[in-house]
C-alpha positions in Angstrom: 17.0 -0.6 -33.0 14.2 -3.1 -34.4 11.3 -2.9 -32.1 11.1 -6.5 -32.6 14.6 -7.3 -30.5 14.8 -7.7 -26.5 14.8 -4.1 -25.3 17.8 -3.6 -22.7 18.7 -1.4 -19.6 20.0 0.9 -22.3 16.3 2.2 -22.9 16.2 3.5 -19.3 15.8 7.2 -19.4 14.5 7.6 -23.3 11.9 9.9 -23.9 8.7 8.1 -25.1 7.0 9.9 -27.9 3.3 9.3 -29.2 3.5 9.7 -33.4 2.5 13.3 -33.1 5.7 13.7 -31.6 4.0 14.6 -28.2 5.6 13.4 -24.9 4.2 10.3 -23.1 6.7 9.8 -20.4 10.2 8.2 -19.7 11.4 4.4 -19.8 11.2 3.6 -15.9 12.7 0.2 -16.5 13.0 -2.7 -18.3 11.9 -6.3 -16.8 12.0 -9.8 -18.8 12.9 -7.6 -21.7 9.1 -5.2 -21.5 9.9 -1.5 -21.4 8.4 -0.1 -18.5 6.8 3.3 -18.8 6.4 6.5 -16.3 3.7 8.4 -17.4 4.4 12.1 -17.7 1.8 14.5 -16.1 1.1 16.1 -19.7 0.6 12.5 -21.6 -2.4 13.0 -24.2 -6.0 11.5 -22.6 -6.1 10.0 -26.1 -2.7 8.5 -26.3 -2.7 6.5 -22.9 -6.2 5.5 -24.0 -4.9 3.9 -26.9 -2.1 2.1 -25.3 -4.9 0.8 -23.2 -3.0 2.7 -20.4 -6.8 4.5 -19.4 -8.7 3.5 -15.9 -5.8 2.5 -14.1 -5.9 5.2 -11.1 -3.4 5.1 -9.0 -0.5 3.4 -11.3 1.9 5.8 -13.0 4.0 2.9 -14.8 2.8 0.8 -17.3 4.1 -1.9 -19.4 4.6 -1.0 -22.9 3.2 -3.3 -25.3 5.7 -4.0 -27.9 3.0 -3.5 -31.0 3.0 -0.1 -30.2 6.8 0.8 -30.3 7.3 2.1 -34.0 11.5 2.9 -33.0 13.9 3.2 -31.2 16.7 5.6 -31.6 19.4 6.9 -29.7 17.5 9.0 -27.2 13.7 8.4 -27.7 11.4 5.5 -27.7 9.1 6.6 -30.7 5.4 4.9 -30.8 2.9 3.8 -33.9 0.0 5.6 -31.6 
């Protein structure tokens, strides 16, 4: 899937991957076509900084921005950070 099309409820439950290939969390949900993100306990300090994702203390889902979102495959949500 282009990273550039609405994403769909069919994105809930991918694995989201930082470039590295390390784990940043799940698809939560999808609202007005934004992937929603939960944070996995292990997500890379540097990562969440760089989806701008830092500071925010007590929220464990975050919109994705869709200039992050490098593709989308069958069972992951792969990211350009």
């Amino acid at each position: 899937m282009k990273p550039d099309s609405n994403f769909t409820d069919e994105q809930v439950g991918k694995r989201v991957v930082a470039a590295d290939g390390t784990e940043v969390g799940v698809v939560d949900e999808v609202r007005n076509g934004s992937l929603y993100v939960e944070v996995g306990p292990d997500a890379d300090p540097g990562t969440l900084d760089e989806l701008r994702w830092d500071g925010v203390v007590h929220q464990s889902t975050h919109e994705l921005q869709r200039q992050f979102v490098a593709d989308v495959r069958e069972d992951v949500v792969r990211l350009s950070v």
